[in-house]
C-alpha positions in Angstrom: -2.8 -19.2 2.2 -0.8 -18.6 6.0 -1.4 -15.5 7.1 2.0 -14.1 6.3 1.1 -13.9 2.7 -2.6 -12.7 3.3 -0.6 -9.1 4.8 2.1 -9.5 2.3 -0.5 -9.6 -0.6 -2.9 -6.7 1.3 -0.8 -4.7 2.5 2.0 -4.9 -0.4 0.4 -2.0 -2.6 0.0 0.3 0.7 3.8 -0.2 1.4 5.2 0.2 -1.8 3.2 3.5 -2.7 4.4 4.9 1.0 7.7 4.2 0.2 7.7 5.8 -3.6 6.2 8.3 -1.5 9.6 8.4 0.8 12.1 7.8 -2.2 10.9 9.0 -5.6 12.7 6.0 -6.9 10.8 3.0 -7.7 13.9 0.7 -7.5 14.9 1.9 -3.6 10.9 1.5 -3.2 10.6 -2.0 -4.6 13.2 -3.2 -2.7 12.9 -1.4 0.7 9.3 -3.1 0.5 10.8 -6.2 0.2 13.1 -5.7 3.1 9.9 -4.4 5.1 8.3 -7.5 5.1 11.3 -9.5 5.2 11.7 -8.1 8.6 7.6 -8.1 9.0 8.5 -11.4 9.3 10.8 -11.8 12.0 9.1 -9.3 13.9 5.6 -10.5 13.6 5.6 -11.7 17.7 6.3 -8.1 18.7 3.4 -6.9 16.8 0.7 -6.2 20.0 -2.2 -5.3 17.5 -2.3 -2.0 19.9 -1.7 0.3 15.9 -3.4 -0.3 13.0 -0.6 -2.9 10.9 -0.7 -0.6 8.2 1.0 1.7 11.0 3.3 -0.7 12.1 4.2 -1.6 8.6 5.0 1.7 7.5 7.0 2.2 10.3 9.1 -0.6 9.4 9.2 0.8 6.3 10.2 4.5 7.5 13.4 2.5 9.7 14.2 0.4 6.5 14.0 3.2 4.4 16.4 5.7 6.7 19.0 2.5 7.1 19.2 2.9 3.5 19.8 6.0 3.9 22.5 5.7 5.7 24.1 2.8 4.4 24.2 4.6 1.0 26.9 7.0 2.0 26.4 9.3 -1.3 24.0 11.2 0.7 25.6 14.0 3.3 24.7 14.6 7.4 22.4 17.5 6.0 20.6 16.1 3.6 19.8 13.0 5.5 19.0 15.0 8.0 16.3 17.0 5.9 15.1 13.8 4.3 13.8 12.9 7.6 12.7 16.1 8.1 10.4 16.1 5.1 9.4 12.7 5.2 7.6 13.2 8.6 5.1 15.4 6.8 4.7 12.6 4.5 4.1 9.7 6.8 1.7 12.0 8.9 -0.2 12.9 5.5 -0.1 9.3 4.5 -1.5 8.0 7.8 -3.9 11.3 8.0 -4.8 9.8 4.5 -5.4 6.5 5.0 -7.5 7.0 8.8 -9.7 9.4 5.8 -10.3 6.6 3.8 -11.5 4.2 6.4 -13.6 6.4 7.6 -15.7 7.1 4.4 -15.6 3.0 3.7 -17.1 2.7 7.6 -19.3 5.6 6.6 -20.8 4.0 3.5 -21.9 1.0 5.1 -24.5 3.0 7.5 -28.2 3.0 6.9 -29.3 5.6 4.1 -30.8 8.1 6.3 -27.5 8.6 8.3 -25.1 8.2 5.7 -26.7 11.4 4.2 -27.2 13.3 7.3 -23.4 12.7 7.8 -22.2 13.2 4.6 -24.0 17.0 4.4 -22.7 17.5 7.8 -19.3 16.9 6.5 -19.1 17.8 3.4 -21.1 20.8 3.1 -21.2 22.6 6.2 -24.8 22.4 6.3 -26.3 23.3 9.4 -28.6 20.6 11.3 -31.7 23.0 10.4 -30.9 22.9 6.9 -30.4 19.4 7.1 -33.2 18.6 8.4 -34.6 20.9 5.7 -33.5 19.5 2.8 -34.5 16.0 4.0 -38.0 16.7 5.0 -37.0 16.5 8.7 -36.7 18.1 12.0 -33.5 19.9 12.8 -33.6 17.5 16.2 -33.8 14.6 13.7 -30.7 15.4 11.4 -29.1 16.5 15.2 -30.0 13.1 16.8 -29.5 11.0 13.2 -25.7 12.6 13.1 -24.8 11.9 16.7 -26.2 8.5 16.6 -24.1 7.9 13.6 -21.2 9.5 14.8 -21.8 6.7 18.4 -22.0 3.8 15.7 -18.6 4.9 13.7 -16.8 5.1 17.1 -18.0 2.5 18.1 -17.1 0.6 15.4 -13.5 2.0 15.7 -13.1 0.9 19.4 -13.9 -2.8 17.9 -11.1 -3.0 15.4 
């Protein structure tokens, strides 16, 4: 498999739901993510790796999506205009979404021990004390367990 289809076949699903996302219409959706990766393709040398491709795909997408937009003239000045309005809360939501998602997958595959202390930090607004607490540890334990983890995700992040 070339590496054109490996991102075609990841990234399809991501691209697709975006764009339903964008439209409402699975027909403009299917074949706007088409079009995406039909251009992908001729634009895959200006690609710098400096985004995330999911980014750079979507904001293929986004420009695909808008010269549709256009081209289909049954839509007025004013509503195109607030279609691109709205759909900027969508792509940040979507991206906002999606930086979520790897986070919690880059969580998961910390040791036990930090995974909790991070996930009670997070998610229940725990303090360190009660952390530390609830685990059977010293609030400078959950405090150093946390920032440790929190070094090893951004750290991880800085090697994508």
């Amino acid at each position: 498999m070339n590496s054109i289809e490996a991102i075609y076949k990841k990234y399809y699903e991501i691209i697709f739901k975006y764009l339903m996302c964008l439209s409402k219409n699975k027909d403009i959706a299917e074949e706007i993510t088409q079009e995406t990766f039909y251009k992908m393709i001729s634009k895959i040398h200006t690609y710098k790796g400096d985004s995330k491709i999911t980014v750079w795909l979507c904001e293929i997408a986004k420009n695909s999506y808008y010269d549709y937009l256009r081209k289909n003239k049954h839509f007025s000045k004013e509503e195109l205009s607030e279609n691109i309005k709205s759909n900027v809360n969508i792509e940040n939501d979507f991206i906002q979404k999606e930086k979520i998602h790897d986070t919690y997958k880059k969580i998961n595959k910390l040791d036990e021990k930090t995974k909790r202390v991070i996930y009670l930090r997070l998610n229940s607004d725990l303090s360190f004390k009660e952390i530390g607490q609830l685990l059977g540890k010293t609030e400078t334990w959950a405090r150093v367990t946390f920032y440790r983890g929190k070094q090893k995700l951004k750290e991880d992040n800085s090697n994508e």
